[in-house]
N, C-alpha and C positions, 0 to 999 in steps of 0.2 A: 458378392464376388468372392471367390473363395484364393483362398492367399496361398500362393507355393513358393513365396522368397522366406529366404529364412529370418529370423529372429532378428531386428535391426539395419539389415539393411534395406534399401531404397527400392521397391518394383519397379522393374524397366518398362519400358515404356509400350511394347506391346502387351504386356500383361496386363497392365492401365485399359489400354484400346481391347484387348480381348474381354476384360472384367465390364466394360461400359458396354459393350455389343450385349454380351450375354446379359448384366443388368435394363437392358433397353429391349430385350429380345423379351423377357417376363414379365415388365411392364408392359406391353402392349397387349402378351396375351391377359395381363388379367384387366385391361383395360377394356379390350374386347368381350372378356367373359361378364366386365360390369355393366357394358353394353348392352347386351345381348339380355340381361336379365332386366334391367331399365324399360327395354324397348314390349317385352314380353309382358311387364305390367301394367305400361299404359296402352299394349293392345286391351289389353284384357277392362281395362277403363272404357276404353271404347267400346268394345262388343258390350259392356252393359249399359252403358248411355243409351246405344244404340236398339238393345233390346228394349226397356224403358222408354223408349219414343216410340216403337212399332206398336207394344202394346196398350200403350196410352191410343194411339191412334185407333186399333182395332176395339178398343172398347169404346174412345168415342165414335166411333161409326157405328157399332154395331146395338147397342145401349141408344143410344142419341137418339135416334130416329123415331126408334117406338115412346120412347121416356118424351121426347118433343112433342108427339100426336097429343101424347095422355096429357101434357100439362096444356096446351092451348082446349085441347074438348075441356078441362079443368075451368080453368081460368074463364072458357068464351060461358061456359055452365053456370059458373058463381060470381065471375066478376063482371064482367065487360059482356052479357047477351047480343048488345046488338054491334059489336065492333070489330068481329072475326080477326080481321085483319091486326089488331095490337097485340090480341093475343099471341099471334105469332112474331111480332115485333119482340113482346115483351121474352119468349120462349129463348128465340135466337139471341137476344143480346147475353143472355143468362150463361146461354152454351159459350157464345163467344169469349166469356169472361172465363168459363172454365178450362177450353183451348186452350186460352192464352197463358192461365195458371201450369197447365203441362208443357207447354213449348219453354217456357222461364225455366222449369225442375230438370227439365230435360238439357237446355241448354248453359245451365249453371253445370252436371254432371259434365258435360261436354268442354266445359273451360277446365275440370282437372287434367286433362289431358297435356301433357307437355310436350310438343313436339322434338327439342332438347335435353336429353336427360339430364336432371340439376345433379344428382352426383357424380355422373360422366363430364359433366361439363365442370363441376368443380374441382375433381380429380385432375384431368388434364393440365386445368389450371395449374394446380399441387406441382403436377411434375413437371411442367414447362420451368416452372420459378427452380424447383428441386435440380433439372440437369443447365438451368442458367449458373445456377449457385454454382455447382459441383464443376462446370465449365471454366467459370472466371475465378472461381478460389483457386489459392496456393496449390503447390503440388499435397498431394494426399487427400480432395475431397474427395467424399465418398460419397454415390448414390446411399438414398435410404429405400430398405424393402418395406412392402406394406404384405400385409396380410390379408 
């Protein structure tokens, strides 16, 4: 807040109300701007989870299918001749287990996501306590600028 009374005595009482608008008018934009760049990193969270799951998926489709053929003709050739059918039991459970390991990598990347930004949300905090203070103290509290 920038000070035009002079040297010891007392600011009157719109200058107070003018100093707290305009300190509350900079808070918010830079609360906003903390915002704004909070929200912009945990898009950016998301579009890679979200790339990370797509291409997990297009290689187990596209991989799987053939990779599946070759291991039951495998397995029905060396292990199991006369049991076709396990073969493919045993194939699918294999994949399934490795599905599951990318749905878990996938969905751990997808818990960093925060839908509340923690230093937007902490900030706030800051300054709710910071214009409670500054409210119920004596005359002369003074907002604090952050940087």
């Amino acid at each position: 807040m920038a000070d035009n009374t002079p040297a010891g005595a007392q600011p009157s009482l719109s200058s107070l109300v003018g100093g707290l608008i305009e300190d509350t008018q900079q808070l918010i934009r830079q609360e906003v701007a903390l915002a704004r760049r909070e929200l912009q990193e945990e898009w950016n969270k998301t579009k890679e989870g979200a790339s990370l799951m797509s291409g997990a998926l297009v290689l187990f489709a596209m991989v799987g299918v053939l990779f599946g053929f070759f291991l039951v003709e495998l397995l029905h050739f060396f292990v199991l001749p006369n049991h076709l059918w396990a073969c493919y039991a045993i194939v699918a459970s294999v994949y399934a287990a490795g599905g599951i390991g990318l749905f878990y990598a996938a969905r751990a990347k997808f818990d960093q996501v925060h839908l509340v930004p923690p230093q937007t949300a902490e900030s706030l905090r800051q300054d709710v306590q910071a214009v409670t203070g500054a409210v119920s103290a004596p005359q002369g509290g003074q907002l604090v600028h952050r940087s």
